[in-house]
C-alpha positions in Angstrom: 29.5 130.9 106.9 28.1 127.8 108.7 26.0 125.7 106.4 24.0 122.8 107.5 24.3 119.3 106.3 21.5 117.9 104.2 20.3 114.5 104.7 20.9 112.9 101.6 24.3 114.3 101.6 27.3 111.8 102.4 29.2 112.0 105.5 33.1 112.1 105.8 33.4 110.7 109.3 35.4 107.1 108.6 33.6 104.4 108.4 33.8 101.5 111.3 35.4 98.4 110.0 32.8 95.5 109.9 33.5 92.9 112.6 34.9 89.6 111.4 34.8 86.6 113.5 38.0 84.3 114.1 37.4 80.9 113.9 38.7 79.1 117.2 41.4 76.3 116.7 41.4 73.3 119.2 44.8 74.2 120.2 43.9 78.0 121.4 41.3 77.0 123.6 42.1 77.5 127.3 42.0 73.7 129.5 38.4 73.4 130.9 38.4 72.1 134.4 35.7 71.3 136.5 36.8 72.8 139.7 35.2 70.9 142.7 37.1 72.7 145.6 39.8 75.3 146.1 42.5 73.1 146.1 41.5 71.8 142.3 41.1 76.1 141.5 44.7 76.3 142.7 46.0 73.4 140.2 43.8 74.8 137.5 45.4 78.3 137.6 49.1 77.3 138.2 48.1 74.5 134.6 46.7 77.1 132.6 49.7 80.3 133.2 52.4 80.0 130.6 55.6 78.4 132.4 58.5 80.4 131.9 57.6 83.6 133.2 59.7 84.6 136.7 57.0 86.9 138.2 58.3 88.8 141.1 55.9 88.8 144.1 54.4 92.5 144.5 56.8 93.7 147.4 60.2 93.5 145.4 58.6 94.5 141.8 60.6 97.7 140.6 58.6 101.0 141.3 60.0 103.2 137.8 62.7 106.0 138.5 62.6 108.2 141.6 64.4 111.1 141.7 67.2 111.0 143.5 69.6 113.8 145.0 73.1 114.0 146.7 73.4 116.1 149.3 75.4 116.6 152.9 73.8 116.0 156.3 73.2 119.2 158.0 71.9 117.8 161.7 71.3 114.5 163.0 69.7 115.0 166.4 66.6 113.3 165.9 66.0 109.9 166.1 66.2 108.1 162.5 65.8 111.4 161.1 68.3 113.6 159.1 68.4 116.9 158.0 70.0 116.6 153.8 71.2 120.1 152.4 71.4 119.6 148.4 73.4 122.6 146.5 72.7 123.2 143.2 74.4 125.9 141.0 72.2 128.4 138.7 72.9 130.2 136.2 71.9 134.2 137.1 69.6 135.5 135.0 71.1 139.2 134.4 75.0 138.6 135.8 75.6 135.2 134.6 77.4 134.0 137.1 76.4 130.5 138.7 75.0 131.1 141.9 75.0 128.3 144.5 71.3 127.7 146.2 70.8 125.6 148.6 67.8 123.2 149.6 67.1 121.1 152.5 65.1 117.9 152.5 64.3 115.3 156.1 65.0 111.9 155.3 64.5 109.1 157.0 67.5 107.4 158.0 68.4 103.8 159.1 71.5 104.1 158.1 73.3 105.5 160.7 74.3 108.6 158.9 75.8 111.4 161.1 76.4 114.8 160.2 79.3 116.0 157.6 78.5 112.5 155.4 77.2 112.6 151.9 74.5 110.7 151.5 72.3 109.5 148.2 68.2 110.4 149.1 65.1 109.0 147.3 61.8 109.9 147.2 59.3 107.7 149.2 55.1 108.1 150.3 54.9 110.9 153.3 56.5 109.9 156.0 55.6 112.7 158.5 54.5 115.8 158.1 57.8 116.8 156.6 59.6 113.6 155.6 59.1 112.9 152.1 62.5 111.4 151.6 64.5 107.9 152.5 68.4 107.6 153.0 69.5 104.7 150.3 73.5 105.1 150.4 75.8 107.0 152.5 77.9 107.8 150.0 81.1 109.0 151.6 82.1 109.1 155.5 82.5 112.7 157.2 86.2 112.7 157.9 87.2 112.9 161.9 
């Protein structure tokens, strides 16, 4: 069953390297500036980050992978507002047959999509209380 440890007996846990100190080259050392006023702070930064490196400011940096649907617009009668039906086929469980289901997402639209277009949505932040979605392509013109 359970049997306590004994003092004197040895552990198994692993044992934490010992810390080993690096001797610092001149060369590593970061520049030492004596920064007498904001606009010397400002030099001192822009001197000591590596050049080379394109940084994008924060409002065009690349946010991962959204998801992303294709769907038709349903309704446009709202203002900068449309109403995207996505259908997806499924497999039935019992009959299988693909089934067609259908969902329907609000997007926000600038686009000028009207109804009868196909049209690429993204996901965004909450909108409203039932936009959670952003029009990013109209994708194909609702024939006339």
């Amino acid at each position: 069953m359970f049997r306590r440890k004994k003092k004197d007996e040895p552990t198994e846990a692993p044992v934490a390297p010992e810390s080993t100190e690096i001797a610092e080259t001149p060369g590593d050392s970061e520049p030492a500036v004596a920064a007498s006023g904001p606009a010397d702070l400002a030099s001192a930064t822009e001197a000591a980050a590596p050049a080379g490196k394109d940084e994008k400011p924060a409002s065009t940096r690349r946010r991962g992978n959204r998801v992303q649907k294709v769907g038709t617009v349903s309704s446009d009668k709202m203002q900068q507002t449309v109403v995207v039906r996505v259908d997806r086929l499924v497999l039935h469980p019992k009959y299988r047959r693909y089934v067609r289901r259908t969902s329907k997402f609000m997007a926000h639209d600038e686009l000028g999509a009207t109804s009868g277009d196909r049209v690429r949505i993204v996901e965004t932040r909450p909108l409203s209380a039932k936009k959670r979605w952003r029009v990013v392509e109209i994708v194909q013109k609702a024939a006339k």
